[in-house]
MIDRENRO-569988 format. One line per 5 residues: their letters; for each residue x, y, z of C-alpha. Coordinates in steps of 0.1 Angstrom, whole numbers, plus 2048, in hexadecimal, padded with zeros to 3 digits. Example, Ala and Ser with C-alpha at 12.3 -4.5 7.8 and 13.67 -1.06 7.14 Angstrom:
REM MIDRENRO-569988
AS = 87B 7D3 84E; 889 7F5 847
//
This chain:
REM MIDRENRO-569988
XXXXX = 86E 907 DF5; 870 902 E1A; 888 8E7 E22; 873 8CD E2D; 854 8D2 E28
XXXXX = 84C 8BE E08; 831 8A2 E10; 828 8AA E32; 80C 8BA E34; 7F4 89D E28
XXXXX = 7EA 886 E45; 7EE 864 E3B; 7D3 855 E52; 7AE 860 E50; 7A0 869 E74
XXXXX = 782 866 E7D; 76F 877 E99; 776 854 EB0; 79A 857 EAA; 7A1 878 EB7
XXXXX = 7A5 878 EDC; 794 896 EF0; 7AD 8B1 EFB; 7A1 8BF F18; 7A9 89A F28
XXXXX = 7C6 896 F20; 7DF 892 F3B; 802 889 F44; 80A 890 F21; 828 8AD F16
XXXXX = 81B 8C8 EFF; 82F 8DE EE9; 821 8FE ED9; 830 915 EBF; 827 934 EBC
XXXXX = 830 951 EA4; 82E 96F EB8; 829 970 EE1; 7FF 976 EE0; 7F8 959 EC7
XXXXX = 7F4 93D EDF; 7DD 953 EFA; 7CC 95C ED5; 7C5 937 EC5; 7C5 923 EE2
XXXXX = 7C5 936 F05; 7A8 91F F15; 7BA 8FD F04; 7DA 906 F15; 7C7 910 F39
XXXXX = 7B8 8EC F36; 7D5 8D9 F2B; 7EB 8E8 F4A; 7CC 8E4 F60; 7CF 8BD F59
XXXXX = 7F3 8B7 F64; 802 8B9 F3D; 828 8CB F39; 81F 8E7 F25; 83E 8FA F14
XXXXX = 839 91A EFB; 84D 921 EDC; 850 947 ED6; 861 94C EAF; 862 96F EB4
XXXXX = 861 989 ECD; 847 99F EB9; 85C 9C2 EC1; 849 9D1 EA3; 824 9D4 EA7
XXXXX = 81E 9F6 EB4; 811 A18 EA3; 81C A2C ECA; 833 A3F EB7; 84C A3F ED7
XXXXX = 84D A1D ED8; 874 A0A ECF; 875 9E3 EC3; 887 9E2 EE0; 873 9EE EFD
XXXXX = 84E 9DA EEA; 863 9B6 EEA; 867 9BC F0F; 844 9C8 F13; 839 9A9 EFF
XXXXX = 84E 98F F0F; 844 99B F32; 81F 998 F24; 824 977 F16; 832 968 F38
XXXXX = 814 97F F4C; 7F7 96D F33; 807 949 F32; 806 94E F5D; 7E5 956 F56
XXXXX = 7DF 930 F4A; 7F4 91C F61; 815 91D F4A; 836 926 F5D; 84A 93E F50
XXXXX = 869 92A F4C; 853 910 F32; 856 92D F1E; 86F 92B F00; 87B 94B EEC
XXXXX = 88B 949 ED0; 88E 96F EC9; 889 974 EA8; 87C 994 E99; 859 99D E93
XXXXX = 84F 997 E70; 874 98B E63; 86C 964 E6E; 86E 95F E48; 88F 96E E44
XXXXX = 89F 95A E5E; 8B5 93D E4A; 89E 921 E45; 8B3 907 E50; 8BF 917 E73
XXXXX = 89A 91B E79; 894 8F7 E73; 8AF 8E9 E84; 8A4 902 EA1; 883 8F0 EA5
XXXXX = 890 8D0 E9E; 8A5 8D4 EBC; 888 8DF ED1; 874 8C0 ECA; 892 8A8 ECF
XXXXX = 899 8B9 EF0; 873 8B7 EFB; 867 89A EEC; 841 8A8 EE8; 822 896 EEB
XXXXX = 80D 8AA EDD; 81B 8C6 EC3; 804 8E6 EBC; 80B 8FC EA2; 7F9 91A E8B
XXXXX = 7E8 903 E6C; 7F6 904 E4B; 7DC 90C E3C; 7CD 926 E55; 7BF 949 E41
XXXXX = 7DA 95E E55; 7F9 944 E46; 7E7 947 E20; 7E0 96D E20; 7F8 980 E35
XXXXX = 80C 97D E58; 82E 972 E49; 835 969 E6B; 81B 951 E70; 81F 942 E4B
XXXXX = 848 937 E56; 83A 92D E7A; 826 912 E69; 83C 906 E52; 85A 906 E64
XXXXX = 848 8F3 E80; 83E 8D8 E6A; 85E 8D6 E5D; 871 8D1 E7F; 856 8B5 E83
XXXXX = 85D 8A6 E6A; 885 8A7 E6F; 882 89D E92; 87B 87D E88; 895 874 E73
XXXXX = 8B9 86F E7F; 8CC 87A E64; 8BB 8A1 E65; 8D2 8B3 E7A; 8E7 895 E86
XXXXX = 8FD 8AF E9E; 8E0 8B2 EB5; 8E4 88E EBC; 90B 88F EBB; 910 8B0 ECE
XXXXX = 8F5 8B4 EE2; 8E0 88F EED; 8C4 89B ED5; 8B7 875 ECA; 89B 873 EB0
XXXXX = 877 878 EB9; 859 86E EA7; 83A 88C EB2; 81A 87A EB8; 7FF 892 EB8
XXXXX = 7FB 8B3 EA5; 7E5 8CE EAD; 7E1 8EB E91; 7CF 907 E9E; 7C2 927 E89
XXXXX = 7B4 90F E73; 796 915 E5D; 773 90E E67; 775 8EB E4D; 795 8E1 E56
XXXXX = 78A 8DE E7E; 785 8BF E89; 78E 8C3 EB3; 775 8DC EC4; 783 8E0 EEA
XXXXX = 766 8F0 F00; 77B 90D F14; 75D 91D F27; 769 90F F4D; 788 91F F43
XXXXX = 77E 940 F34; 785 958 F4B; 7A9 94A F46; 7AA 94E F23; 79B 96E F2B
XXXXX = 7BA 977 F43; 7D4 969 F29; 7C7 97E F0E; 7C1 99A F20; 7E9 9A1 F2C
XXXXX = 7F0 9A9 F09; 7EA 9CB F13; 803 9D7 EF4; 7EC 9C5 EDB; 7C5 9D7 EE7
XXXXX = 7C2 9FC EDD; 7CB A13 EE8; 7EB A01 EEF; 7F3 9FC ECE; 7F5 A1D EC6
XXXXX = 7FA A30 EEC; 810 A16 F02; 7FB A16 F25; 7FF 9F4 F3A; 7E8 9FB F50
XXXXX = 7C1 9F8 F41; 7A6 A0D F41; 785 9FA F4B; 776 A06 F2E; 78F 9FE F17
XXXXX = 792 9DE F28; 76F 9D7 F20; 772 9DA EFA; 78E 9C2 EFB; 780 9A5 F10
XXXXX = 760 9AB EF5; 779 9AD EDA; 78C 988 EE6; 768 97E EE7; 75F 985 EC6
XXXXX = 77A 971 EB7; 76F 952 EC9; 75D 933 EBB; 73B 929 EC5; 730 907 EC7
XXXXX = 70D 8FB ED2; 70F 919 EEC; 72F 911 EF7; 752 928 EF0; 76C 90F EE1
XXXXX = 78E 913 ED0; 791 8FC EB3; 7AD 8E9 EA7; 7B4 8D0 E86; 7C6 8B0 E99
XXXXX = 7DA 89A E86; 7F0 87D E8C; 808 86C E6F; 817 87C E56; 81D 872 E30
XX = 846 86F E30; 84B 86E E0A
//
């Protein structure tokens, strides 16, 4: 078992539609996002992220990994696709209005998040939080299809986010940030779980004035379209452009004729 995780994953407080605030006005606010591979955030929440910067709110990225694994190009090293990834992770955050230095890499390996001692990860994004002090935390759901079926990446992601919550709190978890290094306790507000199933949604943020951002964002994964993923090219094909942007497209949510990207929000957490 995780090291924290026990009993936080039921909200203690029953929200209803009046109680969750509208994100694409929020403001002033700082957001913290993590993510398990550089992609995921243009992915889940591209037009989300274009609005929240658009509105004056600190938005800082969490990268677990550096995703030097995902490629079929048979001259491809784990070496050479982290840089290609992390140059196309800073290129699609641009894209939205995120600096490249609110970027944070932690550098794991692709696909080995869940080999990573448990408690260094924890502590990892326990420090992150104390240093940051978030608003607003966004993180892949729990209970998403791609953390109960495969993506052992995005299964530790969640978890180990929730954990680090959770921790953050509390002085006595990790009591050398606050000795060491200034790290006092902080108490996250907000949560907002993205990849979450259809039922579990209860936040649908309208991204279509922003689309052609998300658009942009999604489309500098270049590595991650074909024929990238199996013949490195950085430089697109209008065609093969094409069946990308309709590809990024498909994936989308719908909502009374609107795109959206849709989130489960929560606020307090049971402790016990």
């Amino acid at each position: 078992m995780k090291l924290l995780t026990l009993g936080l994953l039921t909200c203690a407080v029953a929200l209803s539609g009046a109680d969750i605030p509208r994100v694409e006005e929020m403001k002033g606010k700082t957001v913290l996002l993590f993510t398990p591979h550089p992609d995921d955030d243009a992915f889940c929440c591209g037009g989300t992220l274009a609005l929240l910067a658009r509105n004056g709110n600190r938005v800082y990225v969490v990268i677990y990994t550096n995703d030097d694994k995902g490629s079929y190009d048979p001259d491809m090293t784990g070496e050479r696709l982290a840089r290609i990834r992390k140059s196309e992770e800073e290129a699609g955050n641009r894209a939205l209005g995120i600096p490249s230095d609110h970027l944070i890499w932690l550098g794991h390996h692709d696909g080995m998040l869940e080999y990573v001692d448990s408690k260094s990860l924890v502590e990892q994004a326990t420090g992150i939080i104390r240093r940051y002090r978030p608003d607003v935390v966004m993180a892949v759901d729990p209970g998403a299809e791609s953390v109960r079926w495969h993506k052992t990446d995005h299964r530790m992601a969640a978890m180990n986010t929730l954990d680090a919550v959770r921790a953050a709190e509390w002085h006595l978890y990790f009591p050398n940030q606050r000795l060491q290094q200034g790290l006092e306790p902080w108490r996250v507000p907000e949560l907002l779980f993205f990849y979450v199933l259809d039922k579990d949604a209860n936040v649908q943020v309208n991204i279509d004035p922003v689309m052609d951002k998300k658009l942009a964002a999604a489309l500098s994964h270049v590595s991650q379209f074909e024929p990238g993923v199996h013949k490195y090219n950085p430089d697109w094909k209008p065609e093969d452009r094409k069946k990308a942007e309709d590809e990024v497209k498909s994936m989308l949510r719908r909502r009374d004729g609107h795109y959206v990207e849709s989130f489960r929000y929560a606020t307090e957490f049971n402790q016990y």
